[in-house]
C-alpha positions as protocol buffer text, in pm:
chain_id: "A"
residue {
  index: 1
  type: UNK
  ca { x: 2443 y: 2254 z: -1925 }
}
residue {
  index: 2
  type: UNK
  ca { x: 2101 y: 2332 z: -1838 }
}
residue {
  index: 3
  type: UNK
  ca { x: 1835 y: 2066 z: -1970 }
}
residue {
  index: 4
  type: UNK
  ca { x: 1560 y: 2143 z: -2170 }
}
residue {
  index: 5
  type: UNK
  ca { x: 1330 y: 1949 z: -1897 }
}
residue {
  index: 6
  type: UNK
  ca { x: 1450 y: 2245 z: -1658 }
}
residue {
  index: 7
  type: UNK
  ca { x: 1376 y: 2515 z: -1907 }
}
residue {
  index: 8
  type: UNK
  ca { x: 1017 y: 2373 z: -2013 }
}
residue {
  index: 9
  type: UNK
  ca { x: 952 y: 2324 z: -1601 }
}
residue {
  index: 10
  type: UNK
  ca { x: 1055 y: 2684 z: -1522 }
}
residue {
  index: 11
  type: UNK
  ca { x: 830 y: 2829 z: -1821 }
}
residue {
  index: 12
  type: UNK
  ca { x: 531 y: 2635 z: -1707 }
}
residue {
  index: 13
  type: UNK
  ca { x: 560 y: 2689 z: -1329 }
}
residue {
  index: 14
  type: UNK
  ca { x: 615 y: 3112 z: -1466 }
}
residue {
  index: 15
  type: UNK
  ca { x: 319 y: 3045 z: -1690 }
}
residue {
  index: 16
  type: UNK
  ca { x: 72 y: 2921 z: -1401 }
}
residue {
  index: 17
  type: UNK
  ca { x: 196 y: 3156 z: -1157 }
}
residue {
  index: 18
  type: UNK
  ca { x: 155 y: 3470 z: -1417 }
}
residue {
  index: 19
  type: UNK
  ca { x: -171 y: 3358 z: -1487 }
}
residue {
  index: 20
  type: UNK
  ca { x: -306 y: 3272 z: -1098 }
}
residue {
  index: 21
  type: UNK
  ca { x: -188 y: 3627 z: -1042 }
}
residue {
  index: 22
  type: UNK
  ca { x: -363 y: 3831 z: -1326 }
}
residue {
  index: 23
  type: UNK
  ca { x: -712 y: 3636 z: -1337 }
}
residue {
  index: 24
  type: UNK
  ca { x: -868 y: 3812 z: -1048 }
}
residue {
  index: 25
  type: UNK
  ca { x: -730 y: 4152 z: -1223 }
}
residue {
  index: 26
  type: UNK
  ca { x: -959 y: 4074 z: -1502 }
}
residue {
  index: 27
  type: UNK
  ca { x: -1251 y: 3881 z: -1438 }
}
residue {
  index: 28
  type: UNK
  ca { x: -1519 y: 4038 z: -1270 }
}
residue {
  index: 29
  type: UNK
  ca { x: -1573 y: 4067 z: -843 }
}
residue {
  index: 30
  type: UNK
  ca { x: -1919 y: 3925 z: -877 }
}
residue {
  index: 31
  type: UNK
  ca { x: -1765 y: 3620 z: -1053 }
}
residue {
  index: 32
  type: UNK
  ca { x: -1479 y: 3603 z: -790 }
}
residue {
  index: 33
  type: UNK
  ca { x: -1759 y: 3579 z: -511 }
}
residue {
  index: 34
  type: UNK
  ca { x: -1860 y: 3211 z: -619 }
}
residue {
  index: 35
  type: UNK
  ca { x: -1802 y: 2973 z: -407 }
}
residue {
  index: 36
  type: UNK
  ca { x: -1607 y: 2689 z: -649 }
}
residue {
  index: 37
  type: UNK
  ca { x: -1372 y: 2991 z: -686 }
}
residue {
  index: 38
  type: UNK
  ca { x: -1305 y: 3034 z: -286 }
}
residue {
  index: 39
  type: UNK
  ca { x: -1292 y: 2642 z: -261 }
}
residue {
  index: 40
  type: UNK
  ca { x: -1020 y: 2615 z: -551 }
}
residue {
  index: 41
  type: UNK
  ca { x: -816 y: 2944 z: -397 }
}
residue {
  index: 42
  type: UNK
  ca { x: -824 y: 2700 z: -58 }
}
residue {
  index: 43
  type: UNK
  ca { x: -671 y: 2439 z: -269 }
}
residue {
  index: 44
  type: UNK
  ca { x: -397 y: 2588 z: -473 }
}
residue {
  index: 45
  type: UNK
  ca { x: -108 y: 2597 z: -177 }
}
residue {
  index: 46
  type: UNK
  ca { x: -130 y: 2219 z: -125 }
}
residue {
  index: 47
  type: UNK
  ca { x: -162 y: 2155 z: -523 }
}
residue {
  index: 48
  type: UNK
  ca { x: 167 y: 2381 z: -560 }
}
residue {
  index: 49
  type: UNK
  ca { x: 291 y: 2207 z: -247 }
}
residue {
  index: 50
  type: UNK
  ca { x: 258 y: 1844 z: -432 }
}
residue {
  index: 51
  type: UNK
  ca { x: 344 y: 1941 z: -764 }
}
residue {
  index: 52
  type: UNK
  ca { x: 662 y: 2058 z: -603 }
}
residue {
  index: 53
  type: UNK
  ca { x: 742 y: 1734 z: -430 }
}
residue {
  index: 54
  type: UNK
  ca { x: 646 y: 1496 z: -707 }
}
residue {
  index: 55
  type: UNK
  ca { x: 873 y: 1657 z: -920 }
}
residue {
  index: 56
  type: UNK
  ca { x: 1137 y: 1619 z: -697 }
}
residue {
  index: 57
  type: UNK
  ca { x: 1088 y: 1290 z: -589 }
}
residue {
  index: 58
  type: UNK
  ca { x: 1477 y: 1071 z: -708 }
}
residue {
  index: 59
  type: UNK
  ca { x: 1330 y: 733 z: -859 }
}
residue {
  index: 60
  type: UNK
  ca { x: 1616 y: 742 z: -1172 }
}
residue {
  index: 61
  type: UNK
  ca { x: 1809 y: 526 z: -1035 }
}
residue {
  index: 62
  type: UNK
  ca { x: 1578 y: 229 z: -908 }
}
residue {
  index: 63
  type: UNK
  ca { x: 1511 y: -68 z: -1121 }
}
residue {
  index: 64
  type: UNK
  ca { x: 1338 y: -409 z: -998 }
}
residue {
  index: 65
  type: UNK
  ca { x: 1657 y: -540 z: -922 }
}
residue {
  index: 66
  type: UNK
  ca { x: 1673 y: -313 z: -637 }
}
residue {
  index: 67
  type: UNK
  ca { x: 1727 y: -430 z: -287 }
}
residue {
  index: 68
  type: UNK
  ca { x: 1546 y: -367 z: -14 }
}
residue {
  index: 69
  type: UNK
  ca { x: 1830 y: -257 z: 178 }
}
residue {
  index: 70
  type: UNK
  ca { x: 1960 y: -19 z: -98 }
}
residue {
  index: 71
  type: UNK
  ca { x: 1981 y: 364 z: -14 }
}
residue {
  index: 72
  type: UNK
  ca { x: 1786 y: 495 z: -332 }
}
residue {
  index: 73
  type: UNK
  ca { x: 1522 y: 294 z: -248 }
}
residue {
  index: 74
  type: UNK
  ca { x: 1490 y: 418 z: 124 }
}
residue {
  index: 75
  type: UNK
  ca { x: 1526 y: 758 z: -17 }
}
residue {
  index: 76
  type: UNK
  ca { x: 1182 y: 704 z: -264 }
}
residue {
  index: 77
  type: UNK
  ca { x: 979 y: 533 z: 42 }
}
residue {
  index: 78
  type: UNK
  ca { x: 1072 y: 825 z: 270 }
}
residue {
  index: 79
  type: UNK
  ca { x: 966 y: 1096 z: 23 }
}
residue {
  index: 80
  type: UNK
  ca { x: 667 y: 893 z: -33 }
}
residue {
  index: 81
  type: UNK
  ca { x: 597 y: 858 z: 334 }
}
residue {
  index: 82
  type: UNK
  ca { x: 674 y: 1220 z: 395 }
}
residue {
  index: 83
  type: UNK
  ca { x: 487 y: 1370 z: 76 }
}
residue {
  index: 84
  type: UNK
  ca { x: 208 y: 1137 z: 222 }
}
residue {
  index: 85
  type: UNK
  ca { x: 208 y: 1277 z: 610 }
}
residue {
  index: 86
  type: UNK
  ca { x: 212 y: 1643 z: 425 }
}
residue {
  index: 87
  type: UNK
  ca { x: -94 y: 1549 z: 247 }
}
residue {
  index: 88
  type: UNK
  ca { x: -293 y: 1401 z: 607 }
}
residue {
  index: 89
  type: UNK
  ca { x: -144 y: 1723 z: 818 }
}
residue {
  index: 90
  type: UNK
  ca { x: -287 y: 1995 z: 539 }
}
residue {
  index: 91
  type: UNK
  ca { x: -609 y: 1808 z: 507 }
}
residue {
  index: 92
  type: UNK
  ca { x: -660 y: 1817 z: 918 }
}
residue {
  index: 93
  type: UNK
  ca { x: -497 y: 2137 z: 965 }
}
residue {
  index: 94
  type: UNK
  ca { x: -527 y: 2325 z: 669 }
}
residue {
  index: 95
  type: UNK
  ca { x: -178 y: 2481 z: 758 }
}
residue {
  index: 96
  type: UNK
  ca { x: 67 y: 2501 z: 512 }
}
residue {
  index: 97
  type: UNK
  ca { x: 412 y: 2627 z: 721 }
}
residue {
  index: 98
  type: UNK
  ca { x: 318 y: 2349 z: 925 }
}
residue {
  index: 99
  type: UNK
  ca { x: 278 y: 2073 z: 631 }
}
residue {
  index: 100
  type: UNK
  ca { x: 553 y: 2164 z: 504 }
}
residue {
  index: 101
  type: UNK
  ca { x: 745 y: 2120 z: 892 }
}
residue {
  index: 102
  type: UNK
  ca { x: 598 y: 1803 z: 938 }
}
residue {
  index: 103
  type: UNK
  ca { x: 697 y: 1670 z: 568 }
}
residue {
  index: 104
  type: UNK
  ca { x: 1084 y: 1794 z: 611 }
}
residue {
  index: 105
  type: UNK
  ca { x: 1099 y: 1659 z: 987 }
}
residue {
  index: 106
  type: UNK
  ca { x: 939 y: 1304 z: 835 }
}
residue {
  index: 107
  type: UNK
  ca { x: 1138 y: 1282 z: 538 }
}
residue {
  index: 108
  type: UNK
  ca { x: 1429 y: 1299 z: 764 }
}
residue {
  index: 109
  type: UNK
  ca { x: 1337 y: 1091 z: 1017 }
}
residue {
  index: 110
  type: UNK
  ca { x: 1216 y: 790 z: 811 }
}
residue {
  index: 111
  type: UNK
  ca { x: 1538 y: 852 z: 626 }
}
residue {
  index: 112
  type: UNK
  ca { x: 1691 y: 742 z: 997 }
}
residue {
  index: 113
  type: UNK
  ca { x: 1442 y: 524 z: 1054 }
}
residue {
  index: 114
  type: UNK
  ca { x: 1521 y: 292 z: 751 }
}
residue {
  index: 115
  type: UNK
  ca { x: 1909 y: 357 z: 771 }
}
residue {
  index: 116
  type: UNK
  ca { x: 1913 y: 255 z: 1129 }
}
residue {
  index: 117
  type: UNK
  ca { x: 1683 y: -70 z: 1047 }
}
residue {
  index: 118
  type: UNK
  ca { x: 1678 y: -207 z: 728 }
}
residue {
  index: 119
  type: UNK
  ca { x: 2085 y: -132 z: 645 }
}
């Protein structure tokens, strides 16, 4: 059964993406020359890029009883770690294929990291 969380996500993320792609159809060139405009279109991969992870970031199951060596919690500090290294490697390289590398190999390797020392 398909939740109505998924539905309303879908719609919005079709919504945003409809609308990114039709705006510079309609609104003038002149306006499309500001620079805000250039500075936002600069910004929109990485904003996609963390909306993305957010939303997929697992914290259901984690309460404050917790422990520290329990495997949903490693799984929300790695994402967190990872979502965070994405963040530092777009901002210095402003490459997103390579964010995006750099997040998957972290998440996986502080997923190692924290099975291999804190289990």
């Amino acid at each position: 059964m398909i939740s109505s969380y998924l539905i309303a996500a879908t719609l919005a993320m079709a919504a945003v993406t409809f609308i990114t792609r039709a705006v510079p159809a309609l609104i003038p060139q002149k306006l499309m020359d500001q620079p805000w405009l250039h500075r936002l279109n600069e910004s929109l991969p990485l904003s996609v890029l963390v909306l993305l992870v957010l939303t997929s970031i697992s914290y259901q199951d984690l309460s404050l009883a917790t422990a520290i060596n329990s495997a949903q919690l490693h799984l929300v500090l790695a994402q967190i770690g990872a979502l965070a290294l994405v963040l530092l490697i777009y901002h210095i390289s402003r490459q997103l294929l390579v964010s995006m590398v750099v997040g998957i190999a972290a998440l996986n390797g502080l997923l190692w990291l924290f099975d291999r020392f804190l289990s």
